[in-house]
N, C-alpha and C positions, 0 to 999 in steps of 0.2 A: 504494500500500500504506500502510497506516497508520505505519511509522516514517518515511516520506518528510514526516511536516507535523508532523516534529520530536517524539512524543509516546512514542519509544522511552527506555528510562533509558541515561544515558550509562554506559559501562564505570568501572567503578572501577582497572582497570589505564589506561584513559588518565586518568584524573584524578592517577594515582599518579605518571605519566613527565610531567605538564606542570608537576608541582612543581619536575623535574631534580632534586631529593637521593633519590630510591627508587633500596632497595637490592635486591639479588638475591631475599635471605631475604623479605620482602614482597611481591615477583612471587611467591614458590613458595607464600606460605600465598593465595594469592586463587586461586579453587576455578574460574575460568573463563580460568586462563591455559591450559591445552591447547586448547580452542577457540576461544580471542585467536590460537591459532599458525596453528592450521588454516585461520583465519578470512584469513591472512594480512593482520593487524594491523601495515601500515609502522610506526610508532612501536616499537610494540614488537620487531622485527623488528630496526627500528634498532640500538635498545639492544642486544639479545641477540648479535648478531653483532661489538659491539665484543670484540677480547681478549681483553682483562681479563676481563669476566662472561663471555666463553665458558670461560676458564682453569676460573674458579671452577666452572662450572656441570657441567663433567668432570671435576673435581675432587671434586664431591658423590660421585658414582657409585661412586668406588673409596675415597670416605674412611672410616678406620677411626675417626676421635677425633668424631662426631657425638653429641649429646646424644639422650635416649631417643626423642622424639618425632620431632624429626628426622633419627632414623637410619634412621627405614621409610619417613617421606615424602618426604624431599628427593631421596634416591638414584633414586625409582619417577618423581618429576614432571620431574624432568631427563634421565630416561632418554626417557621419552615427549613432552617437549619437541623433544630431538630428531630425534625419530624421526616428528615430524608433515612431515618433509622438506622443510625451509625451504632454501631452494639459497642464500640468503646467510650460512646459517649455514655449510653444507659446503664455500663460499667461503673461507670465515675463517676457519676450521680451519686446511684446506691451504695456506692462503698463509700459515700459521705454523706449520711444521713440528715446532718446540720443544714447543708445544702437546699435540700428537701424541704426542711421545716422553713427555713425562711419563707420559702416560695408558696407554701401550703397555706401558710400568713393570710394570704391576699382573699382567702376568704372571713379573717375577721373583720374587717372593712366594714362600714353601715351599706346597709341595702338603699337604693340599688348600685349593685356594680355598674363599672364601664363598659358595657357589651361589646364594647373592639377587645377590650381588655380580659374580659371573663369568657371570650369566645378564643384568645390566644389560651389561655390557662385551660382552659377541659381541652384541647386538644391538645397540649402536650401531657397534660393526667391522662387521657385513654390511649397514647403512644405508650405511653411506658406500661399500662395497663396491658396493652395488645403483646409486647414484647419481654416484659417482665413481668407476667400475672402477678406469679407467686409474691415473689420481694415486694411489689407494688401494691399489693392486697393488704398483707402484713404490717407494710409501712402505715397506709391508711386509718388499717383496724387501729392502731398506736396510739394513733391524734386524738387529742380532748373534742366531746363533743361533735362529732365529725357529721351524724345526721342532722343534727341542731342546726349545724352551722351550714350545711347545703340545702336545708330546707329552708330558714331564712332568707336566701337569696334564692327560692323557688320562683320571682316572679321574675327573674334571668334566664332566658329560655335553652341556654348553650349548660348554664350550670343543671338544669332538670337534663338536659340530654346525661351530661358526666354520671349522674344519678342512677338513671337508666342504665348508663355503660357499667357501672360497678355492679348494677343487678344482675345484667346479661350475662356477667361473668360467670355465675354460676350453671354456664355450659360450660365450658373450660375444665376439663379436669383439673388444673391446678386453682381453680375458681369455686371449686363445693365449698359450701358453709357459706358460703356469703351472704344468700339469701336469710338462714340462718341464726347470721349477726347482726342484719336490719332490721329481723324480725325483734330479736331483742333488745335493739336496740329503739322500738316503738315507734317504726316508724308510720303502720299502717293505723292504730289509732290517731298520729300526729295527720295523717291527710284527712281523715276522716271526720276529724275536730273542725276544719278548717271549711267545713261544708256548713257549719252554723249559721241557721239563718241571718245570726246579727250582725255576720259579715257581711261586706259588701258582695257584686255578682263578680266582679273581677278577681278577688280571692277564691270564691267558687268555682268560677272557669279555669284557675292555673291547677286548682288543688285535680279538678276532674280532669282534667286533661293528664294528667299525674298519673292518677289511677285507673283512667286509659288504656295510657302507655304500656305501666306493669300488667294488667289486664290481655293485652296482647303480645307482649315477649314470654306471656305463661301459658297463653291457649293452648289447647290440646284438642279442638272440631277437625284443626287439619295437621295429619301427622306429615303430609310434606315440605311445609313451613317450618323454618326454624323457633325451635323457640325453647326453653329451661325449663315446658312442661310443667306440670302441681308441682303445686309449693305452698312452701308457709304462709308466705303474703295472700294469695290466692284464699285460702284454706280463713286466713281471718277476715277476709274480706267479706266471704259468706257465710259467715257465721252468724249465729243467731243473736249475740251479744252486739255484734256492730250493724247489720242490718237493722237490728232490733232501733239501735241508736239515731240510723243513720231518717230511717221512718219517720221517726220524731219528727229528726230534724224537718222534714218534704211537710208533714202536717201540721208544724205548728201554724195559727193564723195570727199571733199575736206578733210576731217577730217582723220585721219592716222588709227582708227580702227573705221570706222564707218560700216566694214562686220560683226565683233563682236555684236555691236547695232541691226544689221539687225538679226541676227539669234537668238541671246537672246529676240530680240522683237515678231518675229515671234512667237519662244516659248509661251511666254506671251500669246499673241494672239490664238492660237489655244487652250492652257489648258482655257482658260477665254471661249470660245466659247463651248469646249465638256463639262466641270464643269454648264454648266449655259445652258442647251439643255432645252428648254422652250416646248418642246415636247415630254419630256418623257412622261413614262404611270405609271400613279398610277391606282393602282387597287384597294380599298378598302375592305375590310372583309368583309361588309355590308353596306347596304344606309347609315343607321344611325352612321356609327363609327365615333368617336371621332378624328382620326389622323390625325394632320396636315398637311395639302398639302403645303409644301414652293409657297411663290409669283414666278411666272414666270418672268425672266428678260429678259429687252427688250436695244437688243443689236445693235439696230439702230442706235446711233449715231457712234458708233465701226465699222459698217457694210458702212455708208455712207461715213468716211472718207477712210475708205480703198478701197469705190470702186471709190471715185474721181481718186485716185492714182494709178488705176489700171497698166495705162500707164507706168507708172513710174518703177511700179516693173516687168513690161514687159518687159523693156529696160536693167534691168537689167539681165533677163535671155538671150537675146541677146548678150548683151557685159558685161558681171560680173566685178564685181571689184577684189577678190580673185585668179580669175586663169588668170595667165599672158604668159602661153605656154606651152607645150607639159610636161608631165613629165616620170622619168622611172617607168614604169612596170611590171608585169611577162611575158605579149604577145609585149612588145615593150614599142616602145615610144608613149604617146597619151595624151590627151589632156582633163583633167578630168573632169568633168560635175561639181565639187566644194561643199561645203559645201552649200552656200549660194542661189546656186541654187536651191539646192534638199529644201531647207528650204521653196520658195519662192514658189514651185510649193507644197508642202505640204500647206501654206496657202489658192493658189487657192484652193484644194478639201476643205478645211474647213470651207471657206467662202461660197462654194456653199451648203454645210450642212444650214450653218449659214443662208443663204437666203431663204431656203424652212421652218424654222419656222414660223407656225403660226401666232406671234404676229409679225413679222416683215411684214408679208402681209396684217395686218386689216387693216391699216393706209396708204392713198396714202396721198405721202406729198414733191415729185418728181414732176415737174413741166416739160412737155416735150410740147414745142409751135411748130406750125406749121412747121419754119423755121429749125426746127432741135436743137435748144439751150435748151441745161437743165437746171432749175433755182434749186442748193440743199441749201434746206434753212440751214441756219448754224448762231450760235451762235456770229460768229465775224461780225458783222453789218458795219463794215467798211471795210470787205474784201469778198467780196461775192465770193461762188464758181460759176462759171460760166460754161460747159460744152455745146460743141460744136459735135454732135454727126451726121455725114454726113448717117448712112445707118437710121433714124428716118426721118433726112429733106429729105433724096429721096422718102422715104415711105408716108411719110404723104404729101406732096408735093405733089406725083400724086393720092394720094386718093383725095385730095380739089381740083384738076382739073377735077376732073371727077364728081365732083359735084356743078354742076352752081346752082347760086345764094343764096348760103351759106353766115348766115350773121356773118357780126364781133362781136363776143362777147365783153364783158367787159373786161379787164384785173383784172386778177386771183388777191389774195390780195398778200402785199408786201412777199414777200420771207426771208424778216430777220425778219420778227415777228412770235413768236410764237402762234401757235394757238391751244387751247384749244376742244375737241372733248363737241360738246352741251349737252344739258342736254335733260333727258327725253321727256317734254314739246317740247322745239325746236324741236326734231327731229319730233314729230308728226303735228307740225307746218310748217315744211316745207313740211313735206307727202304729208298733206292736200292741202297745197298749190299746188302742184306737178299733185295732181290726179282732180284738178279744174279747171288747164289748160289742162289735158291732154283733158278732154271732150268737151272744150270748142275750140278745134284743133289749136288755136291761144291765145297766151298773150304779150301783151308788156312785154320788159324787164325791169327791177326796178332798180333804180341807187342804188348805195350804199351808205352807209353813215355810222359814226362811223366805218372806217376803215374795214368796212364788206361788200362785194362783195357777191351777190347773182344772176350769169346768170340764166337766164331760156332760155327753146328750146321754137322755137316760133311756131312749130305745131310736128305733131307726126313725121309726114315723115322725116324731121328732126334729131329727136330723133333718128329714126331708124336706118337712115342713120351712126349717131354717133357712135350708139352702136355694130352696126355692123362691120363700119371701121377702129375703133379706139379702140377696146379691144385689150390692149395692156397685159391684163390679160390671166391667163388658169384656168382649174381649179381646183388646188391646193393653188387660192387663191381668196382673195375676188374681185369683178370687180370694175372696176373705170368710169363703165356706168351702162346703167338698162339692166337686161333681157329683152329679147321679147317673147313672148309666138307665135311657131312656126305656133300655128291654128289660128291665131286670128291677125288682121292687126293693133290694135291696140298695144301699150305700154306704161307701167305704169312707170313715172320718178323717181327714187328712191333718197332721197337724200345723200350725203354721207360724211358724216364730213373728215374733214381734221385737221390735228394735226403734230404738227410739234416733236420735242425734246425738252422738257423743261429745262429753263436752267433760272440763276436767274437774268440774265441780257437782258433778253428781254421781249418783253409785250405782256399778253397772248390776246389773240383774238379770241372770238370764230365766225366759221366761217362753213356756210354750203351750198356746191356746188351744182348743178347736171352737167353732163356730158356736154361738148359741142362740136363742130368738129372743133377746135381752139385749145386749151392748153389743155390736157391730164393730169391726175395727174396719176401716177402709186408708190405701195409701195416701201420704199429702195431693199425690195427682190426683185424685177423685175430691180430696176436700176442696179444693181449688174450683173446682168444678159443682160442687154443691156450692158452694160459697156465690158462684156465679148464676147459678139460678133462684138462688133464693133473694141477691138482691136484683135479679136482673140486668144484668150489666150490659149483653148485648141487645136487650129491647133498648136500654138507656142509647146505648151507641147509634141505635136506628132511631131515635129522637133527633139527635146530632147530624145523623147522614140526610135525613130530611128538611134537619131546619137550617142546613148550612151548603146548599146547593152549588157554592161554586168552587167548595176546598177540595179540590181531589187528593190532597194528602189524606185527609182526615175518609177518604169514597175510598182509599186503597185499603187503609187501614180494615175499617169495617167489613169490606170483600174478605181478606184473607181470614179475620176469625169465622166469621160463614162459612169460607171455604174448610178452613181446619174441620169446623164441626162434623159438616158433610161428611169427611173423606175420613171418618174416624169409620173402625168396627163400630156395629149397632145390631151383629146377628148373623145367619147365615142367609143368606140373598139365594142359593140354588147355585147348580151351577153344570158344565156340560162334560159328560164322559167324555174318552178319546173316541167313540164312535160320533160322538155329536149330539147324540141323545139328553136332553134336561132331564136334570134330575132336582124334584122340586126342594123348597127348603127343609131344615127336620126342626119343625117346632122353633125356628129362631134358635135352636144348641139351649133351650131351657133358660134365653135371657129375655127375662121381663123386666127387669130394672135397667141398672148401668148411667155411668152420669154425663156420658156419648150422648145415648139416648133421650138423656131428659132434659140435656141443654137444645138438641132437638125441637122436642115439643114442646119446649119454652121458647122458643123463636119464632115457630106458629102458633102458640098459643098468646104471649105474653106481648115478643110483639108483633104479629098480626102482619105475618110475612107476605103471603099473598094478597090480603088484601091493602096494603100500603105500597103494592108493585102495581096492580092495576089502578090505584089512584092516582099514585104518581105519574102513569101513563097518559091517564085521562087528563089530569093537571101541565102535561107534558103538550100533549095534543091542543089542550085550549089555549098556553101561552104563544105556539106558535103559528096560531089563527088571530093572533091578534097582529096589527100594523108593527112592520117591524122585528115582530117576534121569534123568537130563536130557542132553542131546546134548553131546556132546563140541565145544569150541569152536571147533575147523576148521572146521568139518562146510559151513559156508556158501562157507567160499574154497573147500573140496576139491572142492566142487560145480563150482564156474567153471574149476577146473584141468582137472576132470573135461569137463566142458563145450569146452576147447581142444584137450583130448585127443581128442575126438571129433570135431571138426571138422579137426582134422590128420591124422589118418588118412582122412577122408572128399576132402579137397583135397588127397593125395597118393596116392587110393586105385590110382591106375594107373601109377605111378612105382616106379622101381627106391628108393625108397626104406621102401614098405612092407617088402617082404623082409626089409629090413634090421632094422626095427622089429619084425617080427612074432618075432623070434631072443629077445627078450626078453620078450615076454607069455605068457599062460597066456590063451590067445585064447577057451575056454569059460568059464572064471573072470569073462573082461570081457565077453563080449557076455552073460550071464546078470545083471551090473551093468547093464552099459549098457539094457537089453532091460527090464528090471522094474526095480531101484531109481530110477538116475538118470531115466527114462522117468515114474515115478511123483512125484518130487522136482519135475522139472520144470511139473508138469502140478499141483500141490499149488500153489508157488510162485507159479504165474499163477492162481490161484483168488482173486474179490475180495473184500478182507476185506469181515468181514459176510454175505457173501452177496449172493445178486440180489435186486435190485429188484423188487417185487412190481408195478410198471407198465412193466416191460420184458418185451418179447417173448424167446422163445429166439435169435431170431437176434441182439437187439441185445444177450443177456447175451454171445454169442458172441467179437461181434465187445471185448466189454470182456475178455475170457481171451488173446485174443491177443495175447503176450510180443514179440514182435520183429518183423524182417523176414523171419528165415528162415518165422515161420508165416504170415506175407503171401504167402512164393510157395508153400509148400504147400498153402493156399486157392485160389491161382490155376490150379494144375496138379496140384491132385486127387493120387493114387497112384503115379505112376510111376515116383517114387523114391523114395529113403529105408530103400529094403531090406538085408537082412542085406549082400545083396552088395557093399555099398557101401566096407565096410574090410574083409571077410572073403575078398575074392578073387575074388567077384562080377562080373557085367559091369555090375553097377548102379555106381551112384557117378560120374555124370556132371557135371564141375565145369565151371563156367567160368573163366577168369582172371580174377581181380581185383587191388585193390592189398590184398594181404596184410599186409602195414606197417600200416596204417590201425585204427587202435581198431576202428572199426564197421564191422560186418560186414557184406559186401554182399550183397546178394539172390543173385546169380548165383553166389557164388564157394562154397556150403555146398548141402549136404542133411543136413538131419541126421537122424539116424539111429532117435532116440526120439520124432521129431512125428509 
């Protein structure tokens, strides 16, 4: 190459270092010392790493007394000096610890920092971080006050990244404990605190953005994102002590920004719930791969405090604290649906996410008696929550009248202890026990002792009785009775541990039930779900989506809890051999109850689904017969609500649960919608803009009109279905099983009604 026969120009930083009197200030003005570092220039290297010029050179960085010109340059060229990764430099650092502390200083400073200044300082703390975890961790952990002191200057947005970067650490194998050490070093009650209503919204907005952040370097919904996975912080986040706290704070109404609290907290809450979805799908390469599946988190105690309060934040969609009267608009004066709202009705769809996972439905540990009263065990042993639920005591009240001589069980175990799910052994111990009585059609009941309550059913009939009137489950989740096997008069009593939230102030108890026709245990996912029909949340929502026409935030919102309810199990629907052949339902699989279902029939019943589709149509049609007039701005969700409506009655058309649905429609009013408007809407909707193509045949305009899968298989099987009969009572309405849950819609599981 041409610099090898010598005719390269020599560096003027090495002509500078072979004089030996160059100073600092004369490396910083020569415009090729970053790429002398990078270059990894010995000589220079040399020099840089003695001390002294390192003293000085982090000394620039945070110096306040620099002269004009040298106050922008020298602080940027020693930042990025170091930060070309010279490993003799970050030798020479840490084997002068002194060094260090000076420089660590610049965080006792009053708030707020210089941000040129606190944004050079976290990037040479997470260099040395990135290249000397260990030593840098250590040094850290050393320093007086070290959270105190980076969380005072939380509202410096480079100093919350540094923060961040020492969490993240704990991927790092030389990085474990760290998380850890923040933990006790408190710093999750310290963001937490800082959400107090009687702070102002901008200490709110830094604190949530904070716990965000941690929030998502912890997630575990997608394991091929990086991240530090559960953890401590995570772990106190959702605990019942700090949510418990955090609650307050969103509900107090005395406090001067406590709507700020509520919307920043909601935040929280939803990112904490879609980050930590204990249902995702991992799909592995192969049986035998090595790759970590993250622990599922169980977000129970997060899920139970928020549905104690349901009420609470019901009240506030009713009367808000934020909108105090009408304000100006483009179409006038009106009355705006608020921030706080729309935030609050975004929590209801995410708690109902939140209730259909899995590990929230293993565990009944909801306590629902006779009388109607819900016992939710909770961690505060001197404040028990206590819920009072009037459509449970009406229900279960006339079920235990209609069955004389029903005997008093034992009372369930205390409500503020924790209890422990049994261990192998035990649960076959209680099997056994269970399938000894069941042959023997009678056993006394056993008292309890050591704090352990163990009812038994004292003959089958009994049992039956229970399981039959008191599944308060569906099945989407586990039962909190035994099956019955539908040929056979017998049934087998299953036992079924009960477990509370662990917490370190209560005492564990292990504790193993069966079913009785007295106190009910159902998991937090179903009390959540009771909670919601009994104060009506999504009638309230359809208040909202009506009286507030042109928010389609607030129109997406309400769609997707619809949609959830929908696509939940509610029974068995029938379904087709591999011949093809229907085979009809069997009894619904013996569910009459389930809280799928009765949030259901609370959306036609309560609020009055169909017939506020067809009014809003008719109200839709006469705005825009009027001069000028233009479609009301639902019109496009009510379509798709409209459109699940119809597929729910067509996938339940031969289940005891039409019956039930049909008590609340005005069934000429809908099939005369269903039949011509929606039927016409649809058929508009898939029409291509423009128009056809004038070198397209009719068949290939055809095939560009058809909207989905469902009109894939009514092209494929022509006529056969799709008729009036199909929700009307009909023998039409032939479904097959599918996974209902699932966004999209599958071929087999629909006909619908207006293709």
């Amino acid at each position: 190459m041409y610099w090898r026969f010598g005719h390269q120009n020599a560096s003027v930083i090495d002509h500078l270092l072979e004089t030996g009197n160059v100073s600092l200030e004369e490396l910083l003005e020569q415009d090729d010392l970053i790429q002398e570092c990078k270059a990894q220039n010995p000589r220079l290297i040399e020099y840089l790493r003695d001390p002294t010029v390192l003293q000085q050179l982090l000394g620039y960085i945070i110096s306040d007394d620099l002269e004009d010109r040298a106050r922008f340059k020298y602080p940027f060229i020693a930042c990025e000096v170091i930060a070309c990764e010279v490993w003799a430099i970050f030798e020479s650092a840490l084997s002068n610890p002194d060094m260090l502390v000076r420089f660590w200083e610049f965080l006792d400073r009053p708030a707020p920092l210089n941000p040129v200044q606190a944004s050079y300082f976290a990037k040479v703390i997470g260099v040395f971080l990135m290249k000397k975890t260990s030593e840098m961790l250590q040094f850290i952990k050393a320093q007086p006050n070290v959270v105190s002191k980076l969380l005072t200057h939380m509202s410096t947005s480079s100093i919350m990244d540094l923060l961040l970067k020492i969490i993240s650490m704990e991927e790092s194998p030389d990085g474990k404990g760290t998380v850890q050490w923040l933990s006790e070093q408190g710093l999750m009650p310290w963001l937490v605190n800082q959400l107090d209503p009687n702070f102002d919204g901008e200490v709110h907005s830094i604190a949530s953005q904070v716990l965000l952040d941690i929030i998502a370097i912890s997630q575990s919904s997608h394991p091929e994102q990086p991240s530090i996975g559960t953890n401590i912080l995570i772990d106190e986040l959702k605990s019942e002590v700090i949510v418990s706290k955090l609650v307050g704070f969103m509900l107090d109404r005395n406090a001067p920004y406590s709507t700020s609290t509520l919307i920043n907290g909601v935040t929280i809450f939803i990112e904490l719930i879609r980050r930590n979805n204990s249902d995702y799908d991992v799909d592995p390469i192969s049986p035998d791969s090595s790759e970590h599946i993250r622990e599922a988190v169980d977000l129970s105690d997060l899920l139970k405090v928020l549905a104690t309060r349901i009420k609470d934040f019901k009240d506030l969609l009713v009367v808000p604290r934020s909108v105090t009267g009408p304000i100006e608009t483009s179409i006038g004066r009106q009355v705006p649906l608020g921030f706080e709202r729309l935030k609050i009705c975004e929590m209801f769809a995410e708690l109902l996410h939140c209730s259909n996972m899995a590990i929230l439905n293993s565990r009944p540990i909801i306590t629902v008696s006779t009388d109607g009263t819900v016992k939710v065990p909770t961690v505060l042993s001197d404040q028990p929550l206590i819920h009072h639920s009037p459509t449970v005591k009406e229900e279960l009240n006339s079920v235990r009248n209609g069955q004389p001589g029903d005997e008093t069980p034992k009372e369930m175990a205390d409500q503020d202890q924790e209890m422990k799910e049994p261990s192998d052994t035990d649960r076959d111990d209680v099997k056994d026990k269970g399938e000894a009585e069941t042959e023997k059609k009678a056993a006394p009941e056993q008292s309890a002792s050591n704090s352990t309550t163990e009812p038994k059913i004292s003959n089958v009939e009994q049992l039956e009785d229970a399981t039959a009137t008191l599944k308060l489950d569906d099945q989407a989740t586990p039962k909190a009775s035994s099956p019955i096997n539908p040929s056979s008069n017998e049934a087998t009593p299953t036992a079924t541990p009960i477990a509370t939230p662990s917490s370190p102030s209560t005492t564990a108890t292990a504790v193993a039930v069966t079913a009785t026709n007295s106190d009910v245990l159902i998991p937090v996912g179903d009390f959540l779900k009771m909670q919601f029909v009994d104060h009506q949340i999504i009638p309230t929502c359809f208040d909202l989506f009506f009286q507030f026409p042109w928010n389609n935030f607030l129109h997406t919102v309400v769609y997707d809890m619809v949609h959830q309810v929908f696509h939940r199990p509610m029974g068995d629907i029938g379904r087709a051999d591999m011949d093809g052949n229907y085979i009809p339902p069997r009894a619904d699989l013996g569910v009459t109850e389930g809280w799928n279902r009765r949030l259901t029939i609370s959306i036609f019943k309560d609020g009055q689904l169909t017939k506020r589709i067809t009014d809003a149509q008719r109200l839709c049609d006469y705005e825009c017969a009027q001069p000028k007039g233009v479609r009301l701005g639902y019109m496009g969700h009510l379509t798709y609500i409209a459109d699940e409506t119809v597929k729910l009655l067509e996938l339940y058309s031969q289940t005891s649960l039409l019956p039930m649905l049909y008590e609340y429609m005005d069934l000429e009013d809908w099939w005369n919608y269903v039949s011509k408007v929606l039927k016409e809407t649809k058929e508009r909707d898939a029409q291509v803009l423009g128009g056809m193509r004038p070198n397209l045949n009719p068949m290939s305009h055809k095939s560009l009109l058809d909207d989905g899968a469902d009109d894939d298989f009514m092209d494929d099987h022509g006529d056969d279905f799709g008729n009036a009969g199909g929700f009307l009572g009909g023998e039409g309405g032939i479904v097959h099983e599918g996974d209902v849950a699932s966004d999209q819609v599958n071929k087999m599981s629909v006909y619908r009604l207006y293709s």
